[in-house]
N, C-alpha and C positions, 0 to 999 in steps of 0.2 A: 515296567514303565516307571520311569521317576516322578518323583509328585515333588508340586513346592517344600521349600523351607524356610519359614520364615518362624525364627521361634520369639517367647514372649519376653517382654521386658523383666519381667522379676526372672525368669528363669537363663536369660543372659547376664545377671548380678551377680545373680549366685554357682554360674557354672563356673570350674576351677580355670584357672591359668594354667596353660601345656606351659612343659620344657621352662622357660628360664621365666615365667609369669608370678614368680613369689612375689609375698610382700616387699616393695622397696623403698630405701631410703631416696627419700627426693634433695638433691644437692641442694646450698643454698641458695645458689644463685639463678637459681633454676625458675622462669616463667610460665606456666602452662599457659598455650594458647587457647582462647574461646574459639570452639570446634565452628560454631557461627559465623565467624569470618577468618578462619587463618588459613593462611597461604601454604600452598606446596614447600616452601621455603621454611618459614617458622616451624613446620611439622618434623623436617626433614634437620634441621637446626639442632630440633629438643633432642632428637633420637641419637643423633649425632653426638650430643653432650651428655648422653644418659639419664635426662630426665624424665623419661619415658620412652616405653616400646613400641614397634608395632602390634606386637599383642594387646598392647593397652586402647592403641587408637582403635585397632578394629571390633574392641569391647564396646568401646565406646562410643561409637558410629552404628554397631548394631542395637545397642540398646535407647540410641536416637530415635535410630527406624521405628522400634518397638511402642517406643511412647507416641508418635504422631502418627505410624501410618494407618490407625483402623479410620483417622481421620480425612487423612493426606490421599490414602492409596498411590502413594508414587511408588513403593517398590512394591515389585512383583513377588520374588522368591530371592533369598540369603543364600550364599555360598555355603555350606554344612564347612566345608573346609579352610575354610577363613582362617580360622584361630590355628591352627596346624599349618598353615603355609605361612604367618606371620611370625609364629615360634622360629622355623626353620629361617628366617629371615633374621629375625633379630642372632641367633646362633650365627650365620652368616658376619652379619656387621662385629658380634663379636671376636670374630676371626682373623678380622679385620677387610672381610669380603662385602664390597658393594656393588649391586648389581648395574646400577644405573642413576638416574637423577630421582629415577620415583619409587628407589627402594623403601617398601614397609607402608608404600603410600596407598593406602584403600581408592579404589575405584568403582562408582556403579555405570554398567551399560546399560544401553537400552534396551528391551528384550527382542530387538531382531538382531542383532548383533553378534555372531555365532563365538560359543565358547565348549572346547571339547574336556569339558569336567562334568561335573554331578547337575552345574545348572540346564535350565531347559532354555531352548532356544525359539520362540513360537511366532513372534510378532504378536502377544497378547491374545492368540487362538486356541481352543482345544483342540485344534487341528492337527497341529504341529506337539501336540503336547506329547511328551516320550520320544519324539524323534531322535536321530543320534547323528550329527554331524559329523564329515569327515576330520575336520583339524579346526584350531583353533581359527577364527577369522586375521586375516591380516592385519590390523589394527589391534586386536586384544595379544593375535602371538609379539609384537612390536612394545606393546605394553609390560609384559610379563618380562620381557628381556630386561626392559628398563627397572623393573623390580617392584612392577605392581601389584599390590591382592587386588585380585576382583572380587569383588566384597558381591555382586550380587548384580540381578537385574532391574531394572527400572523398568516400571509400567507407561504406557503410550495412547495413544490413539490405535486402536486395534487395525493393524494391516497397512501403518504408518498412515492411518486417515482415507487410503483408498479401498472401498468396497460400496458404501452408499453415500446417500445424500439426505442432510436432515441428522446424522448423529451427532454427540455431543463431541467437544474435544475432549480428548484425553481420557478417554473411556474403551477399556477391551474386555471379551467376554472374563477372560481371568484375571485381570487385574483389579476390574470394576472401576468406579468412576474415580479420577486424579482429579484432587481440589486444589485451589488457589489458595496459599497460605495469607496470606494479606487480607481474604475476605468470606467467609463460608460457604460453601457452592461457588466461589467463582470461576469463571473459566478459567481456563490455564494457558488455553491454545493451542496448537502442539503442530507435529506429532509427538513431538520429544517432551510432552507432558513429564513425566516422571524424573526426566533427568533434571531437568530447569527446576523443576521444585525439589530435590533431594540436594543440588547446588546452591539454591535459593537459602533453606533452614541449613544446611550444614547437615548431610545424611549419612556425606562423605567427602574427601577431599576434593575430589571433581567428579565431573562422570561427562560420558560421553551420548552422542546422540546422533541420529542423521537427518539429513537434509534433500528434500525432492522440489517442493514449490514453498519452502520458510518452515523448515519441522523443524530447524536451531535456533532461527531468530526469531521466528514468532513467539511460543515458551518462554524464552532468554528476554523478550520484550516483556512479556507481563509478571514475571519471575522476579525482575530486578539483578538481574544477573549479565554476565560477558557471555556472548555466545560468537560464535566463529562458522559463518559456512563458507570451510574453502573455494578457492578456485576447483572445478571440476576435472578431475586427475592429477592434483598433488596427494590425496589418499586413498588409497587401495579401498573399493570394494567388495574384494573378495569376502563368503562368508557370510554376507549382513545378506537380510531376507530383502529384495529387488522391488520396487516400484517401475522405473524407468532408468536404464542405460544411462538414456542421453542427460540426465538433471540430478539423478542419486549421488550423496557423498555423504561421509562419515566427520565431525567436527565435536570440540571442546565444547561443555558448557562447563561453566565456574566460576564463584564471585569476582572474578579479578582478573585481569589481561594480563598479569603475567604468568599465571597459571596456565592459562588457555594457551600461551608461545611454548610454553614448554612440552606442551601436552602434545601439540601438532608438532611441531619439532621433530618431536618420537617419532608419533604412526606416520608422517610425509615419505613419502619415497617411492620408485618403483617398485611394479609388483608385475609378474610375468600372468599370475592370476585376473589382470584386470588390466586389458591393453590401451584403456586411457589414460593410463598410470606412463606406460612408453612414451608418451607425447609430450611428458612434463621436460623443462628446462635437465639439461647435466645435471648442473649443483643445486641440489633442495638446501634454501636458506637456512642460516642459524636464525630461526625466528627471534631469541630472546636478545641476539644482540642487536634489535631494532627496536627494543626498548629504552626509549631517551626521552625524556619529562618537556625535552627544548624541541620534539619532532613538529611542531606544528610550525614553528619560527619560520618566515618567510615560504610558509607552502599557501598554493589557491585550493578554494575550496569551493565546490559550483552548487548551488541549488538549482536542482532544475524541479522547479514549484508543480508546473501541472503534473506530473507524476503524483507527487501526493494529492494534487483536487481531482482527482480523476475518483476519488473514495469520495464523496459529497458527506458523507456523518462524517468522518475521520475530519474532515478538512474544516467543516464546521466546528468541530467541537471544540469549547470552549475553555477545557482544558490542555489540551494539548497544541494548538495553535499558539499562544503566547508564551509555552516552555520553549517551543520551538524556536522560537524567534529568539525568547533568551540566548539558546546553547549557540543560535550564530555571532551572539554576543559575547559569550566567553569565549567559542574560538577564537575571533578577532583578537579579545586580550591576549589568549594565547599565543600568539602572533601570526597567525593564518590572516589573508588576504579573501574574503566574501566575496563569490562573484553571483549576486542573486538579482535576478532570474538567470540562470542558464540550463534554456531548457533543452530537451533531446529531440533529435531532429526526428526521431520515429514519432513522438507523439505530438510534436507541430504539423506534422503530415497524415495523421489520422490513424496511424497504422496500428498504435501504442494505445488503451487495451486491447481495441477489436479486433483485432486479428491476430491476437495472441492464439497458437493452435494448441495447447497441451491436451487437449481432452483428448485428440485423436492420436497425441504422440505417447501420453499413460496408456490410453487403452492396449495398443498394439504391443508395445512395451511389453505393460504386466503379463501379459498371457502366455510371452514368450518368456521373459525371463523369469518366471515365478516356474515355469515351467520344466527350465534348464535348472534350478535353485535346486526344487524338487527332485529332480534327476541321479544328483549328488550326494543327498541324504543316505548314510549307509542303514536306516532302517526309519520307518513312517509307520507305528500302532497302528495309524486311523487309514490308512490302505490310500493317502490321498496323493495322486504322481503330477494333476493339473490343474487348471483354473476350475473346468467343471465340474471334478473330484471335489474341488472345495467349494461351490455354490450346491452340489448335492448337500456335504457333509455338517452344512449352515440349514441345511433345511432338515436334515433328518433330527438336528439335535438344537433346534429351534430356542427350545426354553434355555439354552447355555448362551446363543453366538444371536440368536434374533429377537431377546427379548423386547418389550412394548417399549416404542421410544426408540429402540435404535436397532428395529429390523427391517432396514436396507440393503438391497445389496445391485442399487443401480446399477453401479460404476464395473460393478465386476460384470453382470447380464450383459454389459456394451462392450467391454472388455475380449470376453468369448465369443464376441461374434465379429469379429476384426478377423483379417486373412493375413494376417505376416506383414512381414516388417519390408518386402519386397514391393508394396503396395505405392503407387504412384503420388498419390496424396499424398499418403504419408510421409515417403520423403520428401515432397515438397514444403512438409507442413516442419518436419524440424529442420529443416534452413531458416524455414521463414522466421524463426522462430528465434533461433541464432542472429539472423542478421535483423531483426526489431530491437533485440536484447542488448547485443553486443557490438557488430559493426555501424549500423545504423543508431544505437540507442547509447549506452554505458561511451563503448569508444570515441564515440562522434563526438561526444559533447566533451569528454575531457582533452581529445582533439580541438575542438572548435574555441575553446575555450583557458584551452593552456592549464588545467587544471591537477591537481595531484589524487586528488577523491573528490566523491560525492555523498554528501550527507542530505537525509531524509530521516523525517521521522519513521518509524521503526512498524507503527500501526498502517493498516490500510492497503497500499497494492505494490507498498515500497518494495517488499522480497519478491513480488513476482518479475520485474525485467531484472532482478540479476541471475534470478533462477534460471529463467529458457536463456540467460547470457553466456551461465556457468562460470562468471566472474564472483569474486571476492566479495562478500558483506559479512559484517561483523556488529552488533549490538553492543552500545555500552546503557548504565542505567542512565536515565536522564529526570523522572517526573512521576507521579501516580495521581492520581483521581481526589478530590479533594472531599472531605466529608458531608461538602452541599450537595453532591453527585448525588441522583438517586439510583438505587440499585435496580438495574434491571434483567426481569427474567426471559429465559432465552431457551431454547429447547424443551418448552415443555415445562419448564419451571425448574429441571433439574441444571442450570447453573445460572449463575448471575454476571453479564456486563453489560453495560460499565458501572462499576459501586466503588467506593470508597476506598482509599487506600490502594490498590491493584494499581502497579507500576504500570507504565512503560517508557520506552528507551528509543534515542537514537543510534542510524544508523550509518556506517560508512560504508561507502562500496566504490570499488576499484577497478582498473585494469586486470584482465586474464593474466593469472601468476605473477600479479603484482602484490601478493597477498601479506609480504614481511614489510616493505613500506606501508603498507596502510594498517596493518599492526600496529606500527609505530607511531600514525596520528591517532589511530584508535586511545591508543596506551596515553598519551601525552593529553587528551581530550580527561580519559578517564582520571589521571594522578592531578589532573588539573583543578576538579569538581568534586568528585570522591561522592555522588548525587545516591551509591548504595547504602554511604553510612547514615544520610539524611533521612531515609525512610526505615528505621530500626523502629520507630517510635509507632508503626504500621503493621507489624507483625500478629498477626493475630493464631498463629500456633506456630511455634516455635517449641520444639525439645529443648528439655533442660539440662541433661546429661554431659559433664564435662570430666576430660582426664581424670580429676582428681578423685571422681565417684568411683572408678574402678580400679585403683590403683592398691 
């Protein structure tokens, strides 16, 4: 069975550099970028001019981790092999061989995110621990072409959030709890806990995450970070550990939107593995050439308000209502056209939340496809093939996976008792669900209204119509909690919202595989504000660890 790697700070200092890792002369013209905020770009620059390696980066990414994670717990487990596949990289470039756009560029996944190397793939369970996947996941084999290291896993919301009700966010039995770096204990949100906060302090260049009802943009909201949940079937599922079919996707997080176009870029495309993937448009977009600072000039932009009052705290609160109202004042400057109130015809008609159906469309979902995931597996330790394999395997080893505080496992008990996906309701319930979201909700109004996006704040029920829509939202920073906030506790004591400092962000959302236009008012909102460099002065753990300490 493979066990974690996660090794320590001093003893990532002091281990030697493989292959071409000697001491080097730094040229003089040479910038090291603060690993804090720099771009896929400026990394790929340095390396490019020989001012550093990828051996260097991935020292120094791991010895990030080192110093915040007994804090943070955002990563799971380290790649053993990291440094050895970044040697052979940099030998590469000096060859003059480059793989891709993201050659040498360290990457953390999420831990359901399947990788067939030394890491463990579990969704945060000792369930799945020592399992052996058949091939790399579609998205990370997509990444490694492009000339990624995948430096390692990110920790989650155990079982990307679905198993009970009442757990904390960003908590799995192996991971243990994911904090908020802005504020001590704070929530993080998730599921994609670990990725939003290792993109947040800089853990790694980017990482990646998935998305079922907001595991990218919730995180990426309270993170301070760009998160992206594509349209549903521009990226391959294959590989990643299953929620639901009909709502699951795989997306960027990372300080910055042009990071994140470049990221989707890669993994977008067909995949024969994942027949939602068949449905997308011929030509998958060059995301990054919809990067233009002028994308907002003459575009409409619709709020449709009750969507966000439909959250009664969210919409009250007093800090985020008046940011809000700001950002539809800097679009305007921007030169976007406000069309506010424009609201969506599902939730003028009542339909929009009540009859939002997911509960019955996960349940049915996971049992089946957690079930075909399992199937796949070329070896499972813990002997577990189905859903009720794994509510035994929760109970037999209780003190691991059901500790006090977050031994639930509602969602899965309702889960297993579901009869297939042939079931009459059920398919009625994900149409319904479809058409409140998308033809009736997202489409209608930007139909009704002549609109190009929709912007909401990022907090509250905003990710849930585009999730049953399977449309585009995308998170830019916007705002955080101001220090008269008082901190509040929430599960038990073990996290705090809302406190101090702890961002959140607006959000865009689009048309079904309209996702590279609205990139580009994403991007043109974001180079317009720059609202992540404003909250630097909010960081409350932050690694210190740069280039130049391991060089």
């Amino acid at each position: 069975m493979r066990v974690p790697a996660l090794l320590s700070f001093a003893a990532l200092l002091a281990a030697p550099l493989p292959a071409l890792g000697a001491k080097r002369h730094i040229p003089r013209d040479c910038v090291l970028p603060d690993l804090y905020d720099a771009s896929v770009k400026e990394l790929s620059d340095g390396m490019e001019a020989g001012c550093f390696t990828a051996v260097h980066l991935v020292k120094a990414y791991l010895a990030r981790i080192g110093e915040v994670n007994e804090e943070l717990h955002a990563v799971i487990e380290t790649n053993p092999d990291a440094l050895e596949i970044a040697a052979q990289l940099d030998q590469d470039r000096a060859a003059g061989i480059i793989w891709g756009p993201l050659h040498g560029i360290p990457v953390l996944v999420k831990d359901n995110i399947g990788t067939a190397d030394k890491l463990n793939t579990t969704a945060g369970s000792y369930a799945l621990l020592g399992s052996i996947v058949p091939r790399d996941s579609h998205v990370v084999m997509k990444l490694r072409k492009a000339g990624a290291i995948i430096l390692g896993k990110a920790n989650l919301s155990e079982w990307a959030y679905y198993r009970g009700t009442g757990i904390s966010n960003g908590w799995s039995a192996r991971g243990g709890q994911t904090s908020n770096p802005y504020y001590p204990k704070g929530d993080t949100w998730g599921s994609s806990s670990g990725s939003a906060v290792s993109a947040a302090v800089g853990l790694a260049a980017v990482t990646l995450g998935s998305d079922t009802g907001g595991s990218v943009i919730c995180p990426s909201d309270r993170q301070n970070v760009f998160g992206i949940r594509p349209t549903t079937g521009w990226v391959s599922r294959a590989g990643v550990v299953p929620l639901s079919e009909h709502q699951d996707t795989v997306g960027p997080i990372t300080r910055w939107a042009a990071d994140a176009a470049l990221v989707l870029e890669i993994i977008s495309g067909p995949d024969y593995r994942d027949n939602y993937t068949l449905a997308q448009p011929d030509v998958v977009p060059r995301y990054t050439y919809y990067l233009d600072e002028n994308a907002l000039q003459g575009k409409k932009i619709c709020v449709p308000r009750k969507v966000f009052n439909q959250d009664n705290v969210t919409h009250n609160d007093p800090s985020i209502g008046p940011v809000f109202n700001q950002s539809l004042v800097d679009l305007a400057r921007l030169g976007a056209t406000i069309v506010d109130p424009a609201d969506m015809p599902s939730v003028l008609q009542g339909l929009y939340p009540r009859n939002v159906s997911t509960g019955l469309v996960f349940a049915t979902d996971f049992k089946v496809d957690i079930k075909n995931y399992l199937s796949e597996l070329l070896e499972i330790p813990t002997g577990v093939h189905d859903l009720g394999d794994l509510i035994e395997f929760n109970i037999a080893h209780a003190s691991l996976e059901l500790p006090p505080l977050q031994n639930n496992q509602a969602s899965w008990l309702v889960s297993n008792a579901t009869d297939g996906q042939a079931n009459s309701t059920y398919l009625a319930d994900v149409w319904l669900d479809y058409y409140i979201g998308r033809t009736d909700g997202i489409h209608a109004t930007l139909d009704e209204f002549g609109c190009d996006a929709i912007v909401l704040p990022s907090e509250g029920d905003t990710t849930t119509i585009a999730t049953i829509a399977g449309c585009p939202i995308m998170n830019v920073p916007l705002g955080y909690y101001p220090d008269s906030v008082n901190a509040t506790a929430e599960h038990n004591g073990t996290q705090f919202f809302p406190a101090p400092g702890i961002p959140f962000g607006l959000s865009f959302i689009g048309r079904q595989w309209d996702d590279a236009n609205l990139l580009g008012l994403a991007y043109a909102y974001e180079q317009g504000t720059k609202h992540r460099l404003e909250n630097h002065a909010y960081e409350k753990a932050t690694p210190t660890t740069q280039l130049k300490d391991v060089m």
